[in-house]
C-alpha beads as a LAMMPS data file, in Angstrom:
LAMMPS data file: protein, C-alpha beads

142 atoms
141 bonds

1 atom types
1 bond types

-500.0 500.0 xlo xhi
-500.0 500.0 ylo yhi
-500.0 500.0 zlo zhi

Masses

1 110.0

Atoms # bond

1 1 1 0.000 0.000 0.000
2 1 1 1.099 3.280 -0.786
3 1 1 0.096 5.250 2.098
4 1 1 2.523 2.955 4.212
5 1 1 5.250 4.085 2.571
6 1 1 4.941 8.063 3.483
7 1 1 7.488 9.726 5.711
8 1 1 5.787 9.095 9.294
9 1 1 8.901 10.900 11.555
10 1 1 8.189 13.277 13.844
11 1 1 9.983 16.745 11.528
12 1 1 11.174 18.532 14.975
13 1 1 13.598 15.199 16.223
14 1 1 14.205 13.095 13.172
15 1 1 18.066 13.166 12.087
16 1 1 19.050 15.263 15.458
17 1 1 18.400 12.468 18.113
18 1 1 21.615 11.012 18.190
19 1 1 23.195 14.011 19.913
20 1 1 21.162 15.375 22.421
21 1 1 23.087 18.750 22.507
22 1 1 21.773 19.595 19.024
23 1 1 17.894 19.112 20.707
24 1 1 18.960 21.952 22.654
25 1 1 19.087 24.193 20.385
26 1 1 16.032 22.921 18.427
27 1 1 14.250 23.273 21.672
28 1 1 15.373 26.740 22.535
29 1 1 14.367 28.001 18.575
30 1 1 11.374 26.075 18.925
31 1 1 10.640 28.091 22.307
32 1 1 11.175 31.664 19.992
33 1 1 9.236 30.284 16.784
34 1 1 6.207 32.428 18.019
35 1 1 8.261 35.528 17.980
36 1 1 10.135 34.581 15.118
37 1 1 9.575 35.584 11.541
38 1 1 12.893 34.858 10.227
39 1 1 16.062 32.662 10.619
40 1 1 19.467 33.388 9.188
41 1 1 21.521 30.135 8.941
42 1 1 24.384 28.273 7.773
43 1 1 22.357 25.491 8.783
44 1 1 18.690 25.011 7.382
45 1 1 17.648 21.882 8.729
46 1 1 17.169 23.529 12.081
47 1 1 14.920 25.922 11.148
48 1 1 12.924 23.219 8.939
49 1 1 12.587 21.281 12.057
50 1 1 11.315 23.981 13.591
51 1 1 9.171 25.032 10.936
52 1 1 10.602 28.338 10.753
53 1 1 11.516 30.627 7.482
54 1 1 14.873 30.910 6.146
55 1 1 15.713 33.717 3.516
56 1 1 15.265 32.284 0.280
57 1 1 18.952 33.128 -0.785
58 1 1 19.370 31.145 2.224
59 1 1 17.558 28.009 1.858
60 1 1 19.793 26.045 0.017
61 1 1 22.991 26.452 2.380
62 1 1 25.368 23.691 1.034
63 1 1 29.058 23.034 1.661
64 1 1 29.322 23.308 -2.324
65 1 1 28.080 27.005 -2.642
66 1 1 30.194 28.435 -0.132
67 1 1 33.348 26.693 -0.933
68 1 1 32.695 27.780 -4.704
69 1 1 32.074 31.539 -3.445
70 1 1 28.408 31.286 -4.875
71 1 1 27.181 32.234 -1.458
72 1 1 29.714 34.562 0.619
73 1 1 29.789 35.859 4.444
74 1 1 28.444 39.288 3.069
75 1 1 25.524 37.554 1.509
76 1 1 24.773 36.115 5.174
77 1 1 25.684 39.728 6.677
78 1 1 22.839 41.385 4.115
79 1 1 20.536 38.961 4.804
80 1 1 20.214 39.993 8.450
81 1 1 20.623 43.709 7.298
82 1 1 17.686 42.920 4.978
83 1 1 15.692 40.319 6.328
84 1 1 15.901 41.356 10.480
85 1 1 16.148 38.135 11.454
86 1 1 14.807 37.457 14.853
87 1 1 17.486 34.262 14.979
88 1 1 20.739 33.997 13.632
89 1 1 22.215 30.274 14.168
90 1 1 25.373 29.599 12.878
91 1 1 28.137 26.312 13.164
92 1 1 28.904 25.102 10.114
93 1 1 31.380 27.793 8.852
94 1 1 33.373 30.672 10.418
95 1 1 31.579 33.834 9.928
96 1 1 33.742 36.408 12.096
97 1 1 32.613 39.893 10.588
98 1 1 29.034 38.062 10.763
99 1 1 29.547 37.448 14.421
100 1 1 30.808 41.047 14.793
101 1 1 27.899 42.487 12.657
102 1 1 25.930 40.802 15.427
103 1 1 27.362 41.986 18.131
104 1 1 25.095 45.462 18.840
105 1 1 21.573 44.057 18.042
106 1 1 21.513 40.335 19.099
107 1 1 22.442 38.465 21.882
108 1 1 24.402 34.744 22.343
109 1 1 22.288 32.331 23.890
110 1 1 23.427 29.032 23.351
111 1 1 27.146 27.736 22.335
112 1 1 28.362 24.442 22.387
113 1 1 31.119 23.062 19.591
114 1 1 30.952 25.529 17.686
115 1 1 27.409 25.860 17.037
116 1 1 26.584 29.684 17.853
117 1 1 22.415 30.782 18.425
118 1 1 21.774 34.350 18.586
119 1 1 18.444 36.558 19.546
120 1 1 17.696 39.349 18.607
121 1 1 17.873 41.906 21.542
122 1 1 14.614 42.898 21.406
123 1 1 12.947 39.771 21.982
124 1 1 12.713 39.131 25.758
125 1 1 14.485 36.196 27.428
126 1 1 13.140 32.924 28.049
127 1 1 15.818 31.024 30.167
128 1 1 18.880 28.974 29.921
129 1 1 17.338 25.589 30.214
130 1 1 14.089 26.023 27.880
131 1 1 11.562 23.414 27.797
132 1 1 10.975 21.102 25.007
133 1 1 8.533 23.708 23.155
134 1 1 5.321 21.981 20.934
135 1 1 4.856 24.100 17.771
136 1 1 0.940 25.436 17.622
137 1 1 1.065 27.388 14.436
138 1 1 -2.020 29.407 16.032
139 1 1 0.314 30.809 18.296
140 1 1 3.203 32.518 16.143
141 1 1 2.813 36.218 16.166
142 1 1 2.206 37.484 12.433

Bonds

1 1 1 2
2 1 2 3
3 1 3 4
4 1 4 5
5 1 5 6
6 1 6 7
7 1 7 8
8 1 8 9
9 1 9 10
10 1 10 11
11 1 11 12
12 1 12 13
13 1 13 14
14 1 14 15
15 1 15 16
16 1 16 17
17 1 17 18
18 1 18 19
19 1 19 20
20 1 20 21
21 1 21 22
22 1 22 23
23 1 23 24
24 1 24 25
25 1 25 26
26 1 26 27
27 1 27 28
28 1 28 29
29 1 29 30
30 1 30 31
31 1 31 32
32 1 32 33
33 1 33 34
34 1 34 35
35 1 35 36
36 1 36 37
37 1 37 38
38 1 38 39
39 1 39 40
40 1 40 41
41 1 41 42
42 1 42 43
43 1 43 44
44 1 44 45
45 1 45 46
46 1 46 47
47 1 47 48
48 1 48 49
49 1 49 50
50 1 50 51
51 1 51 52
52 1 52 53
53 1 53 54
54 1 54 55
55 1 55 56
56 1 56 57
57 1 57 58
58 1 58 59
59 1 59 60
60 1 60 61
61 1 61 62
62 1 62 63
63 1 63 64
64 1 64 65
65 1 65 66
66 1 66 67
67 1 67 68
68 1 68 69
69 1 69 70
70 1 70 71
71 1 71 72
72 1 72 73
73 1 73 74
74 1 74 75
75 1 75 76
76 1 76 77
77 1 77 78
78 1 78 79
79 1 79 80
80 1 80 81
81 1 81 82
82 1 82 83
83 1 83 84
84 1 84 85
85 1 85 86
86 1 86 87
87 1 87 88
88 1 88 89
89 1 89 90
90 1 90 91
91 1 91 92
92 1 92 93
93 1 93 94
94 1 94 95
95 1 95 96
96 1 96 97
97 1 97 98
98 1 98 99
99 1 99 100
100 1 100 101
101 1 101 102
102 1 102 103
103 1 103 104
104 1 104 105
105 1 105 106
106 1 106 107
107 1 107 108
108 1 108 109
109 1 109 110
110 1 110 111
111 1 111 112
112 1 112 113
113 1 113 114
114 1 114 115
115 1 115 116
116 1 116 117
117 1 117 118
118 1 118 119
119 1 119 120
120 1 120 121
121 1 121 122
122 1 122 123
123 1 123 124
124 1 124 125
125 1 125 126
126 1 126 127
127 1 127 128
128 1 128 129
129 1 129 130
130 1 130 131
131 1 131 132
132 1 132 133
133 1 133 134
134 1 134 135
135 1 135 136
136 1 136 137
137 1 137 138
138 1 138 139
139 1 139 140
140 1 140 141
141 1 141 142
């Protein structure tokens, strides 16, 4: 039967179990989503999980396109400059004028090997140790 074969995983855990660090940070973005409009990233699948927007120049974030130069860290510097990103999570690549772009208007919340989330400043704080958050799309502010 067909409808066996359809991708039954829960979106928010699947490929992130294995290392329970990395459900930190799901859980902490999770805990933002309702304040959240956008997410700059070097890596996507966290906002997917989360069900949270990425810039479209962003969506496609591959190893590929930045070591080609088709996507560079002043791309990822006018996206937040553009877009106002309520989250910036970065850990894949070294983004040091990125980090110092941040550094007025966001704050660092989490960081563990080398996996950097930032908040906007604005947005109030919600605690060190968040709560595993369950998305209710009814909730997030528009």
């Amino acid at each position: 039967m067909l409808n066996d074969l359809r991708y039954q995983e829960d979106l928010e855990t699947a490929e992130l179990r294995v290392v329970p660090y990395k459900l930190k940070f799901l859980d902490q973005m999770n805990q933002y989503a309702p304040l959240t409009k956008w997410v700059v990233t070097d890596m996507p699948m966290y906002p997917f999980r989360a069900r949270l927007p990425v810039p479209p120049d962003l969506a496609t974030f591959t190893s590929k396109r930045w070591e080609t130069g088709n996507l560079s860290e002043a791309e990822m510097i006018e996206a937040v400059r553009s877009y106002d990103p309520e989250m910036v999570l970065i850990g894949r690549f070294a983004f040091p004028e990125l980090e110092q772009y941040l550094q007025p208007g966001y704050r660092l919340v989490r960081d563990r090997a080398n996996i950097r989330l930032y908040i906007r400043d604005d947005l109030p704080e919600l605690g060190e140790n968040p709560k595993p958050y369950e998305f209710d799309p009814e909730k997030r502010e528009t």
